[in-house]
C-alpha positions in Angstrom: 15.2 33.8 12.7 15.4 30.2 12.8 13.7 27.8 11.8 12.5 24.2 13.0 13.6 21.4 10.5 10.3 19.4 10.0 9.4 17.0 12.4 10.4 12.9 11.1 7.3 10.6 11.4 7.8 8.6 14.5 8.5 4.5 13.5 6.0 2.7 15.3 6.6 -1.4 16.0 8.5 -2.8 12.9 9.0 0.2 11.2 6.1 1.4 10.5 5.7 4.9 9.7 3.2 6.8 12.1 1.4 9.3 9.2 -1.6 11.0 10.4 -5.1 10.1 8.4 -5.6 12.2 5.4 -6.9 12.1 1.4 -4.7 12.2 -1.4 -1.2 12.2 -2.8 0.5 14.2 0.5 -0.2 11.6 3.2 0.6 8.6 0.5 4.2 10.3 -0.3 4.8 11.2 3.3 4.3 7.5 4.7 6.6 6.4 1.7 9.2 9.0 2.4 9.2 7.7 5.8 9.6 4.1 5.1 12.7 2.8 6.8 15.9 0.9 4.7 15.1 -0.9 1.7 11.3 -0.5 2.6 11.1 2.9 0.9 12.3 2.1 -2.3 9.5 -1.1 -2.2 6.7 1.4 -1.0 7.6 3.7 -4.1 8.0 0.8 -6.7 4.4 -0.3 -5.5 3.2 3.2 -6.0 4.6 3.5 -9.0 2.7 0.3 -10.7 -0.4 1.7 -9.0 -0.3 4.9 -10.9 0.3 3.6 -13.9 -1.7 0.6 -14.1 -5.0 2.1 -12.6 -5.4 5.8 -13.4 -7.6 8.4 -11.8 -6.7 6.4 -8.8 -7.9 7.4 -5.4 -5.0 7.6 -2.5 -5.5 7.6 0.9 -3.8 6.9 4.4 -5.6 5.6 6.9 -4.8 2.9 10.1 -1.0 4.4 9.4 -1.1 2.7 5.8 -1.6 3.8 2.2 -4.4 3.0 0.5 -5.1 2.4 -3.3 -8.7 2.5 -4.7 -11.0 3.7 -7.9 -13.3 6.5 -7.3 -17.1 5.3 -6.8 -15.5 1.7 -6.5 -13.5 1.6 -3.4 -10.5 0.8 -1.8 -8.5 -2.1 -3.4 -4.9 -2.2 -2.4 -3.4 -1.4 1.1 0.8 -2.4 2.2 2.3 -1.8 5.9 5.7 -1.9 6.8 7.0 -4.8 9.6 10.4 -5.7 11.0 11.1 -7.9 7.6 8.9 -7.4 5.4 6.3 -5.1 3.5 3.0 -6.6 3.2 0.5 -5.7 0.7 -3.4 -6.4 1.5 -5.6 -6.7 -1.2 -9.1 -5.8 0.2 -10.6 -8.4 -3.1 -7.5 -10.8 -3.3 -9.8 -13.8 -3.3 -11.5 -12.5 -6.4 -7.8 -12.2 -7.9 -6.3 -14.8 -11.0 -3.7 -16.2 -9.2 -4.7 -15.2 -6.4 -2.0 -13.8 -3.8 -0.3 -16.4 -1.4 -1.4 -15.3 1.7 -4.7 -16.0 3.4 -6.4 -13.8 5.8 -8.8 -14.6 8.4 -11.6 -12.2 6.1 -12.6 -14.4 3.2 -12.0 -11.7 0.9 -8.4 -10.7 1.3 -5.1 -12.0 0.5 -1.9 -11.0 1.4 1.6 -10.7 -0.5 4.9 -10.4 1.9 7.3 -9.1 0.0 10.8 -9.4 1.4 14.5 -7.5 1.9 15.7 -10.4 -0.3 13.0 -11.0 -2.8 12.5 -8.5 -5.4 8.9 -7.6 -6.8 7.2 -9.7 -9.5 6.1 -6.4 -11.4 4.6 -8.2 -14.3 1.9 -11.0 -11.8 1.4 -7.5 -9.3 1.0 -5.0 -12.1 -1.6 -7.8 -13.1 -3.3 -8.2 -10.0 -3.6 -4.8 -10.2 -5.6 -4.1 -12.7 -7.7 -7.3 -12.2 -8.3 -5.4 -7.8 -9.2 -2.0 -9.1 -11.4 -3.3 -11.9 -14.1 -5.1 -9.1 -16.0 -4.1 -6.3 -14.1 -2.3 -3.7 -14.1 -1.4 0.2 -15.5 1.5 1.6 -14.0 1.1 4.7 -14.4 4.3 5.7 
């Protein structure tokens, strides 16, 4: 009897991980596992300061993106792979101290490209962090 090796997520435009919508940590490792390159190991070191910075965290993946947020409080944090970079949305960045360098055309988000050649600022992001899942989230869905 043989079996079928599982099936990879198909890589939509810029590398982008197609993972189907679901709740919890399955869907959140699955689109990280299926990260392309050097995107992976920045999808798991985000992750990774999530978890530890913000615990009980909720984890989701919806739109083909993870999702970050504090039960009864919303969704905080998203990040989506393109061709050079990973960006991560937060859903409350203009609430945030610094806030993140990128604008967005909703008031209330900001944006952080993080880059092939860049490595993370773990300290200012594990900040931000902690200062997204401690306000008022989005229930975006």
């Amino acid at each position: 009897m043989t079996g079928k090796a599982p099936q990879q997520p198909k890589l939509l435009s810029g590398g982008n991980p197609q993972i189907p919508k679901g709740d919890g940590e399955g869907p959140v490792a699955a689109y990280i596992e299926a990260m392309p390159g050097w995107k992976r190991d920045v999808g798991r070191r985000l992750d990774e300061l999530v978890v530890r910075t913000t615990p009980g965290v909720r984890k989701a993946v919806r739109w083909n993106s993870p999702f970050y947020g504090v039960p009864d409080n919303g969704w905080f944090l998203s990040f989506h792979c393109f061709t050079s970079y990973v960006k991560v949305t937060w859903l409350n960045g203009s609430s945030l101290d610094p806030q993140p360098p990128g604008s967005s055309k909703h008031e209330r988000v900001r944006y952080l490209d993080i880059r092939e050649d860049e490595g993370i600022d773990e300290d200012l992001v594990a900040d931000w962090i902690r200062q997204a899942a401690a306000l008022p989230g989005d229930e975006l869905f």
